[in-house]
TIVO-2410 file (N, C-alpha, C; in nm, 3 decimals):
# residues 71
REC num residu      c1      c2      c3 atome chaine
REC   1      X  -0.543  -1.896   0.412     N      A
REC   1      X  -0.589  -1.758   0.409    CA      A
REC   1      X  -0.624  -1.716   0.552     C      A
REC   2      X  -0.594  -1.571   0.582     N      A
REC   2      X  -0.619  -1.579   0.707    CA      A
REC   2      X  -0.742  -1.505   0.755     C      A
REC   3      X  -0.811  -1.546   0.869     N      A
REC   3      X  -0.945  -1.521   0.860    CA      A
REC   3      X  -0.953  -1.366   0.913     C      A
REC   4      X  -1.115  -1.316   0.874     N      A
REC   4      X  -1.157  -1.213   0.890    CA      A
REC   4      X  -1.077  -1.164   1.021     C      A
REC   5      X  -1.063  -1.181   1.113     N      A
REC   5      X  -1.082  -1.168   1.247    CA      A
REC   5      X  -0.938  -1.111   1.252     C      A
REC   6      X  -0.851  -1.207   1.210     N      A
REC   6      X  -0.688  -1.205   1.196    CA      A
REC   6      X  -0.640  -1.062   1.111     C      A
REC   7      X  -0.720  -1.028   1.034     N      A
REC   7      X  -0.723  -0.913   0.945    CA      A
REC   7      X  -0.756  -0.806   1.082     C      A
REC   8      X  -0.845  -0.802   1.162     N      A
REC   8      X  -0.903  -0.691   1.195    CA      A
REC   8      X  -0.787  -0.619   1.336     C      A
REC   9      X  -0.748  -0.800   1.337     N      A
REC   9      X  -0.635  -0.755   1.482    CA      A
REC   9      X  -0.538  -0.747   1.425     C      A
REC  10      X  -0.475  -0.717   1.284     N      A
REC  10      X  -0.350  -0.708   1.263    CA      A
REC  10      X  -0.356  -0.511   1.247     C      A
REC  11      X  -0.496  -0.529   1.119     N      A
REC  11      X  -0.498  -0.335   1.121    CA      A
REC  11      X  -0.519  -0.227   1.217     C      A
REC  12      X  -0.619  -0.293   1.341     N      A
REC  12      X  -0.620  -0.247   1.477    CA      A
REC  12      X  -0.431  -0.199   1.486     C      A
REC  13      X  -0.357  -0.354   1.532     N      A
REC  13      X  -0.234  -0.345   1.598    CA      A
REC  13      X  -0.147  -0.246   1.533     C      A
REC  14      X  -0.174  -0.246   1.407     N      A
REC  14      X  -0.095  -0.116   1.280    CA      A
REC  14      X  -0.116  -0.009   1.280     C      A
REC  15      X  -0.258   0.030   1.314     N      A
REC  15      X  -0.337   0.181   1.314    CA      A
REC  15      X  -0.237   0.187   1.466     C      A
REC  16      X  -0.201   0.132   1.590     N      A
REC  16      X  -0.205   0.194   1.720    CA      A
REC  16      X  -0.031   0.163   1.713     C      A
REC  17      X   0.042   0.113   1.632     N      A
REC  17      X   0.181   0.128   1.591    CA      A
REC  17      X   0.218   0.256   1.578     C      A
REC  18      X   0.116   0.305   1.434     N      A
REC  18      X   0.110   0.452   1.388    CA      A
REC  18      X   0.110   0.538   1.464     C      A
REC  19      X   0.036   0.505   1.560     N      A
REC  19      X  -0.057   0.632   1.610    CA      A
REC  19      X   0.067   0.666   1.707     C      A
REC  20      X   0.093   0.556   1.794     N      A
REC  20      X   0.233   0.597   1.925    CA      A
REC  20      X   0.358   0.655   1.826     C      A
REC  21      X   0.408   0.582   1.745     N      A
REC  21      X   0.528   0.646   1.664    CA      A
REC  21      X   0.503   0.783   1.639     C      A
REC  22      X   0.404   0.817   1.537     N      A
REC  22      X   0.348   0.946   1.550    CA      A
REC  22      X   0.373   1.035   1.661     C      A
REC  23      X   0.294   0.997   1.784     N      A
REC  23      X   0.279   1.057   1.916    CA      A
REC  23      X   0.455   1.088   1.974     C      A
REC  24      X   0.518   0.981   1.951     N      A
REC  24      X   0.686   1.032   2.012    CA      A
REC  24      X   0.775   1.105   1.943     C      A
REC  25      X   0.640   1.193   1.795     N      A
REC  25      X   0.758   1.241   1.699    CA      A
REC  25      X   0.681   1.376   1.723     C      A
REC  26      X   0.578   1.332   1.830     N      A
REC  26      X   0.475   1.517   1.835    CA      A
REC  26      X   0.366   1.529   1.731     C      A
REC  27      X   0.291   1.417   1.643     N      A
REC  27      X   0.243   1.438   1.561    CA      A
REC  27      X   0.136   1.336   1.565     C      A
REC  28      X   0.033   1.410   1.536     N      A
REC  28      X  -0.102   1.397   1.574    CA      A
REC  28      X  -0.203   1.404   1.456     C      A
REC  29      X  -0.225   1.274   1.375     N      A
REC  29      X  -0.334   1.259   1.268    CA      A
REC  29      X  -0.508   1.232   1.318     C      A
REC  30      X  -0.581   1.345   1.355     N      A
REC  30      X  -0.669   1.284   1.390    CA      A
REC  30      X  -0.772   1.206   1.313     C      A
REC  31      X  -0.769   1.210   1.226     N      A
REC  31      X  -0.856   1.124   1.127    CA      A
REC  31      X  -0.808   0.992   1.154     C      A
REC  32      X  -0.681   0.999   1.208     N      A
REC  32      X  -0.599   0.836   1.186    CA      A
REC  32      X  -0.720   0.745   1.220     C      A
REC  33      X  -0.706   0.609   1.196     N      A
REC  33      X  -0.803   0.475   1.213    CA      A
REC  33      X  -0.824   0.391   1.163     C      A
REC  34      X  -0.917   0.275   1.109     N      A
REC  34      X  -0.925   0.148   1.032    CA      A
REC  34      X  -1.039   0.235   0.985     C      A
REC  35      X  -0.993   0.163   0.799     N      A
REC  35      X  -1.048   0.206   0.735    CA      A
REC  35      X  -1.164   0.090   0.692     C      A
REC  36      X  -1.315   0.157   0.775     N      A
REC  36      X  -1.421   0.052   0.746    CA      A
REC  36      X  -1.457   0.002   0.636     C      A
REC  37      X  -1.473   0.086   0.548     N      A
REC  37      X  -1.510  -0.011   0.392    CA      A
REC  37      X  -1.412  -0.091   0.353     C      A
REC  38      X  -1.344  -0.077   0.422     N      A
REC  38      X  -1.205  -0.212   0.352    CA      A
REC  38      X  -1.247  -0.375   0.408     C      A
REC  39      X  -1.363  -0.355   0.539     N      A
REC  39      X  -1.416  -0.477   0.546    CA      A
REC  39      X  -1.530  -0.529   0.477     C      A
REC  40      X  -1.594  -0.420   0.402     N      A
REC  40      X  -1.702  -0.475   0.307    CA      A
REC  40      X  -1.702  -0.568   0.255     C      A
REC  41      X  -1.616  -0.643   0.137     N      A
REC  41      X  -1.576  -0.730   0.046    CA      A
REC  41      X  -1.548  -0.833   0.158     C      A
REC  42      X  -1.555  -0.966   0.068     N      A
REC  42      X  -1.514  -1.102   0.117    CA      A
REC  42      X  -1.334  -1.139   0.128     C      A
REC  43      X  -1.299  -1.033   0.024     N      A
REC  43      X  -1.121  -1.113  -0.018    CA      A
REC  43      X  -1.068  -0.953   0.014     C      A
REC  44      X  -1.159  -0.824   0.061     N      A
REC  44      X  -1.089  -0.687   0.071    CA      A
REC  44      X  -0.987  -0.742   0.235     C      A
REC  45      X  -0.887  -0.640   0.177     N      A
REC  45      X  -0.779  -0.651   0.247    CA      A
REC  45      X  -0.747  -0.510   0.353     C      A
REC  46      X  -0.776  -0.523   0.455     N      A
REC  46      X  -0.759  -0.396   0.545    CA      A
REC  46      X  -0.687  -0.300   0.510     C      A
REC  47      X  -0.744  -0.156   0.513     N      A
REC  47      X  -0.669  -0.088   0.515    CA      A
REC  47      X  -0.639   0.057   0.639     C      A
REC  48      X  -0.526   0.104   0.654     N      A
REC  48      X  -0.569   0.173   0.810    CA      A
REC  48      X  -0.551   0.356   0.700     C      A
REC  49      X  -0.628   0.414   0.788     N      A
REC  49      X  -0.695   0.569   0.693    CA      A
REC  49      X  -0.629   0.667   0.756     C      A
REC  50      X  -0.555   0.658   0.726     N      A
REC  50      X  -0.450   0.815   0.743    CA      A
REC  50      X  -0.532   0.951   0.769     C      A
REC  51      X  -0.634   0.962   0.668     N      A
REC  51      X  -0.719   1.088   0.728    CA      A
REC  51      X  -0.633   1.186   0.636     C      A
REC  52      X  -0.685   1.330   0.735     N      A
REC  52      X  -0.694   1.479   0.695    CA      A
REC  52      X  -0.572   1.492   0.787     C      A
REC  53      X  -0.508   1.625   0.736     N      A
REC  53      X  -0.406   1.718   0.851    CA      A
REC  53      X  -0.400   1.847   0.840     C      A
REC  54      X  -0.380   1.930   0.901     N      A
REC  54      X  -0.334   2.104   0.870    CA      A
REC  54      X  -0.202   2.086   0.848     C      A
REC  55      X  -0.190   2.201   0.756     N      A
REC  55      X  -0.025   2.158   0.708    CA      A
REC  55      X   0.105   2.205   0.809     C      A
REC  56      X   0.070   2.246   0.892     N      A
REC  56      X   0.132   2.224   1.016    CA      A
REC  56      X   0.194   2.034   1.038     C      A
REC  57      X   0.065   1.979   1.078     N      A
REC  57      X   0.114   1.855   1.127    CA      A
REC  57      X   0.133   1.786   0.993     C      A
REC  58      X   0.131   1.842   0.815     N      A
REC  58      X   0.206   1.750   0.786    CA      A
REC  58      X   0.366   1.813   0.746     C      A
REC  59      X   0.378   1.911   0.774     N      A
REC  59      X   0.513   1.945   0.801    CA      A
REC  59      X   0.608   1.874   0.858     C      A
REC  60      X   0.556   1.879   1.023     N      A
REC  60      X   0.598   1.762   1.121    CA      A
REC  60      X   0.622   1.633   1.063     C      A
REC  61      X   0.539   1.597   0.972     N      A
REC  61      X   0.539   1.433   0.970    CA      A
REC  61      X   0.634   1.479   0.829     C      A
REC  62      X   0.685   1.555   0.765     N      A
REC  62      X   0.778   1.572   0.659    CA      A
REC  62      X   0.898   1.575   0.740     C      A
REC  63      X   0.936   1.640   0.847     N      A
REC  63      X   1.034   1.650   0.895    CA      A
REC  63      X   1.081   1.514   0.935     C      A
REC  64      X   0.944   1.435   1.032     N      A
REC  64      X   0.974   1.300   1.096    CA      A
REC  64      X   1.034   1.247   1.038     C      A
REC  65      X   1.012   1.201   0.861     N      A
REC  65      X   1.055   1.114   0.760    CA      A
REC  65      X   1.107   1.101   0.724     C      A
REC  66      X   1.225   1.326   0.690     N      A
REC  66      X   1.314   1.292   0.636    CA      A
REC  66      X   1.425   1.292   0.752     C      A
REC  67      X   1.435   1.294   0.896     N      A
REC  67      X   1.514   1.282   0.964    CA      A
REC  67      X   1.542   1.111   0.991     C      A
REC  68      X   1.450   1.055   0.989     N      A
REC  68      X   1.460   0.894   0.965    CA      A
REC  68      X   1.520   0.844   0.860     C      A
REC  69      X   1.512   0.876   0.724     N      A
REC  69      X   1.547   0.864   0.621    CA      A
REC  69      X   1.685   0.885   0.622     C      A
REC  70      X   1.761   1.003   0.707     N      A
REC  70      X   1.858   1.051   0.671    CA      A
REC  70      X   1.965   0.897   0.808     C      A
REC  71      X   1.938   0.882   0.887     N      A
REC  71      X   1.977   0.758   0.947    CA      A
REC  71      X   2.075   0.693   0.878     C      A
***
């Protein structure tokens, strides 16, 4: 099992994956981040928090997805 620690540097490294991909598509979640109560529990499993958007930026991130998709 992998320890606390290993959890925290993997959702860190995932939240700042997000965040640049995002950033080279013009799109900007500011809520984005690690989601703290996911470290509460002993066996909880990280999770990274997407947050809030104006529907502006989730337009953008509709467009991002389906132009990737279409690939």
């Amino acid at each position: 099992m992998p320890s606390p620690l290993h959890h925290h540097d993997d959702v860190q490294d995932c939240t700042e994956l997000l965040r640049s991909a995002l950033k080279e598509n013009g799109i900007t979640l500011p809520s984005l981040g690690v989601d703290l109560p996911g470290f509460a529990g002993s066996y909880a499993v990280p999770l990274v928090a997407l947050g809030n958007c104006n529907t502006a930026t989730a337009r953008k991130l509709a467009e991002a997805l389906r132009k990737a998709a279409a690939r």
